[in-house]
C-alpha positions as CSV (number, residue, x, y, z in Angstrom):
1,X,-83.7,27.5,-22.5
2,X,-84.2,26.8,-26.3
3,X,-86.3,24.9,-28.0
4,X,-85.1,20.9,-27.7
5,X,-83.3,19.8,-30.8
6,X,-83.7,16.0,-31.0
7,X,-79.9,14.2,-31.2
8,X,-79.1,11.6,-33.8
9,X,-80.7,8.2,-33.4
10,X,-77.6,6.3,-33.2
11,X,-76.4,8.9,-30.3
12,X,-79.3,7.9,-28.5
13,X,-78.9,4.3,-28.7
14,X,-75.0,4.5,-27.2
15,X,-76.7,6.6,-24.7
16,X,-79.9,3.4,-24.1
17,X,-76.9,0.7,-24.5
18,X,-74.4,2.5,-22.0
19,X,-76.9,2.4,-19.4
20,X,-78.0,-1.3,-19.9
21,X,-74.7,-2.1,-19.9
22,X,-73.6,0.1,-17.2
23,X,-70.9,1.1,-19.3
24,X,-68.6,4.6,-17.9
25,X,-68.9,7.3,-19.9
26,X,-67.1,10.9,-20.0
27,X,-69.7,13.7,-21.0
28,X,-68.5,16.9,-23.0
29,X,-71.2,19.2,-22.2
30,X,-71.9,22.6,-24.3
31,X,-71.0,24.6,-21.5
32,X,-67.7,23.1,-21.2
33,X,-68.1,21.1,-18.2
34,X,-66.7,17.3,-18.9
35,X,-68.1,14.8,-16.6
36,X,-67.3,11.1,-15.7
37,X,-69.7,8.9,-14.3
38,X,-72.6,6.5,-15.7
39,X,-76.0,7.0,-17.8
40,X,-78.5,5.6,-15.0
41,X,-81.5,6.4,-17.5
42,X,-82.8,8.0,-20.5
43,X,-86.0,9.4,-20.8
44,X,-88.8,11.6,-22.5
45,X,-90.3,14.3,-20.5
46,X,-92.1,17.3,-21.6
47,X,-91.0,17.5,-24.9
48,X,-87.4,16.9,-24.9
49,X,-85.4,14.0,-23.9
50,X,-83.2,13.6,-20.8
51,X,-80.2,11.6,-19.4
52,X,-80.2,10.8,-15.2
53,X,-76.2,10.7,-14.9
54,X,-74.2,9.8,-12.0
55,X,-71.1,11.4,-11.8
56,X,-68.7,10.2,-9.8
57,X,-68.1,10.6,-7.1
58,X,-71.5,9.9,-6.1
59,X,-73.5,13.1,-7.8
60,X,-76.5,13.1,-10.2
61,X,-77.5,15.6,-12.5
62,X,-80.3,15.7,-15.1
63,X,-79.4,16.6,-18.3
64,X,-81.1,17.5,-21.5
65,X,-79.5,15.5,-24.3
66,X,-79.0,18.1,-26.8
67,X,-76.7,20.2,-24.3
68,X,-73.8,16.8,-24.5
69,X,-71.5,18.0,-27.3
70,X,-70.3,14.1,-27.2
71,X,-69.7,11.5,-25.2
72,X,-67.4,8.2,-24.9
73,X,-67.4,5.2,-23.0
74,X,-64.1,5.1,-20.5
């Protein structure tokens, strides 16, 4: 995988915000997949920075944030 390209600052803080709030979010990922679900947690590990997403119904997935092409709260 490439090297991690940090997202905007603002993006992140939706991201921080949606998972306080529990807010629902649909993801657009890169690779074209679109998921619904909520942001459980956002983290730093190993150099890039990660969203724990639960994806209804029931599923999580990992994902690094620079592979969302955007997200918005449902």
């Amino acid at each position: 995988m490439a090297d991690y390209q940090p997202i905007p600052c603002a993006q992140h803080e939706r991201l921080e915000f949606a998972v306080l709030r529990r807010i629902p979010l649909t993801l657009q990922l890169k690779d074209g997949r679109s998921l619904r679900g909520y942001a459980l947690d956002v983290y730093t590990q190993a150099g890039a920075e990660w969203l724990k997403f639960r994806a209804t119904p029931g599923t999580e997935e990992i994902l690094r944030l620079d592979q969302i092409a955007h997200f918005n709260a449902t």
